[in-house]
N, C-alpha and C positions, 0 to 999 in steps of 0.2 A: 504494500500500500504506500507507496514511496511515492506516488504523484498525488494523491491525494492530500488537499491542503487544508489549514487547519480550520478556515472558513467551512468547506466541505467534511470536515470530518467532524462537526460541529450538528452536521444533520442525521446524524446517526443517535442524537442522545433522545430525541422525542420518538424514533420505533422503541429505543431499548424503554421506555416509557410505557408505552401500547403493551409490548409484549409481557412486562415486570407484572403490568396491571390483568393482564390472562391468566399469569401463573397466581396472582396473589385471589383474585375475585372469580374467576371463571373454570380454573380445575382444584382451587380451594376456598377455605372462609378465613383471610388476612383478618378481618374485625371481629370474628368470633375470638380468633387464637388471641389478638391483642387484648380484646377485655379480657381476658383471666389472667393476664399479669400488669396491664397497665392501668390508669385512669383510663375514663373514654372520654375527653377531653375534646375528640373532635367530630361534631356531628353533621362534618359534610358526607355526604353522598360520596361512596370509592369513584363512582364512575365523573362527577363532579372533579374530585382531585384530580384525576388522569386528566380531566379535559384543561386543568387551570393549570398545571403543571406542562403539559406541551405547550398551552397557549403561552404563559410566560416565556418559556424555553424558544418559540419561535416570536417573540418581540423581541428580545436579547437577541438573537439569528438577525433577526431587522435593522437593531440600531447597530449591531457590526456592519452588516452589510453596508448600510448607509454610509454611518459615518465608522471608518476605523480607525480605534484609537484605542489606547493605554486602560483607559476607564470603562470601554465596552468589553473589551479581550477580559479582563480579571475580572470585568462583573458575573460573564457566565460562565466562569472559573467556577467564583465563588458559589453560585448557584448550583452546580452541576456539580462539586465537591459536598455541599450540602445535599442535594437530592438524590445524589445517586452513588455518592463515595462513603458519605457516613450512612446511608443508607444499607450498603451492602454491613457494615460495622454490627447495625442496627438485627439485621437477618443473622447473620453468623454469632453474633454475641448473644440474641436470645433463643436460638437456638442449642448452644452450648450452656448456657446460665439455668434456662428450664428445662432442659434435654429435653424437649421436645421442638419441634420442626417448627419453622416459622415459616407456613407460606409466605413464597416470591425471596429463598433462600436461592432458589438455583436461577433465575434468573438475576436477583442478584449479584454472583460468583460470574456464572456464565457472562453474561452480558455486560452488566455497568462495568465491571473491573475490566475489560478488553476496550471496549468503547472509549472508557473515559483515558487508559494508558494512550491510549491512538491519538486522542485532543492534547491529552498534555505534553505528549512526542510530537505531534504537530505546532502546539504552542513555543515550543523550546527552541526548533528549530526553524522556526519564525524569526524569533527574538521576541515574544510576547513577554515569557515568562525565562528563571532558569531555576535551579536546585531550590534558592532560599525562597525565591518568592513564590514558587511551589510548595514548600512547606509551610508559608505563610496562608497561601489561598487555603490549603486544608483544612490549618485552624480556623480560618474566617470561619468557612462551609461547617465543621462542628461549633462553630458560635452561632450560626444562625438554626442546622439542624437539632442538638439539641434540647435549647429552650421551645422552639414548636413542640417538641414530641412531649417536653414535660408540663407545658403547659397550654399549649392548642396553637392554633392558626395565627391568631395577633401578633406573635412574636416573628415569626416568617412572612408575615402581612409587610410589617417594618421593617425588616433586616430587606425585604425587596425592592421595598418601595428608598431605603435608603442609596443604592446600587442604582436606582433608578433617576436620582434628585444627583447623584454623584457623576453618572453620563452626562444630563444638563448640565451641570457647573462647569466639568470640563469643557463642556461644547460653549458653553458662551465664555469661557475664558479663554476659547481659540479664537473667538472672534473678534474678542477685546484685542485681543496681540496682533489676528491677521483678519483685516476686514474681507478677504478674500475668500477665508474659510464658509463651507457651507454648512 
């Protein structure tokens, strides 16, 4: 996958999405298994999440596309370290902690950890990101995944909409410096 660029490799994170949400709602019960160890803290709709979650994931795909920059690249870092890197954390650690299986464990493994190595190997060799500021985006992604999971949506509502206010700033302080920027 060596021509593949990291723009394009960017669009592989919303099937691995579709597919995570098969394995977790449609050959299993992800919200039954969660209520018996967790709060149920979050009473959106599975099929809801899937749809909020690529829709974000393809706005972030837009304002890169648009405009590329420093603030769009880490922002869907950061996002896509939260949704889908500590996510796999999320499957394999309770699965192990309640020995018992956590639906959307094997697509997590399977999937998100190949996908997201692809992006952050594409990112690197961009120059988006490199070793430290990859381990930086990680922590970001567990700062924003999480507080969601311990305490619901509002927290991930925020951590996006900041990422989100963070693109603006950049963008209109390209245009403060260069009235030429779009």
């Amino acid at each position: 996958m060596s021509h593949i660029s990291f723009q394009t490799s960017l669009l592989f994170a919303p099937l691995a999405y579709a597919l995570h949400h098969i394995e977790e709602h449609i050959f299993f019960n992800f919200r039954e298994w969660r209520t018996r160890y967790f709060p149920d803290n979050n009473q959106i709709p599975t099929e809801a999440v899937v749809c909020l979650l690529m829709a974000i994931t393809l706005i972030y795909l837009i304002l890169h596309s648009t405009r590329r920059s420093t603030a769009t690249a880490l922002s869907i870092l950061i996002f896509l370290m939260a949704t889908q890197v500590h996510n796999v954390l999320f499957h394999v650690g309770g699965t192990i902690v309640f020995r018992d299986f956590s639906p959307g464990t094997i697509t997590a493994v399977l999937l998100y950890l190949p996908v997201n190595v692809l992006i952050l190997r594409k990112a690197s060799e961009e120059g988006w990101i490199n070793w430290r500021s990859g381990v930086i985006l990680f922590l970001l992604g567990g700062a924003m995944f999480w507080p969601a999971e311990a305490f619901g949506p509002p927290a991930f509502i925020l951590a996006v909409l900041c990422t989100w206010i963070w693109i603006g700033a950049s963008w209109a302080g390209a245009r403060a410096t260069d009235p030429t920027a779009a």
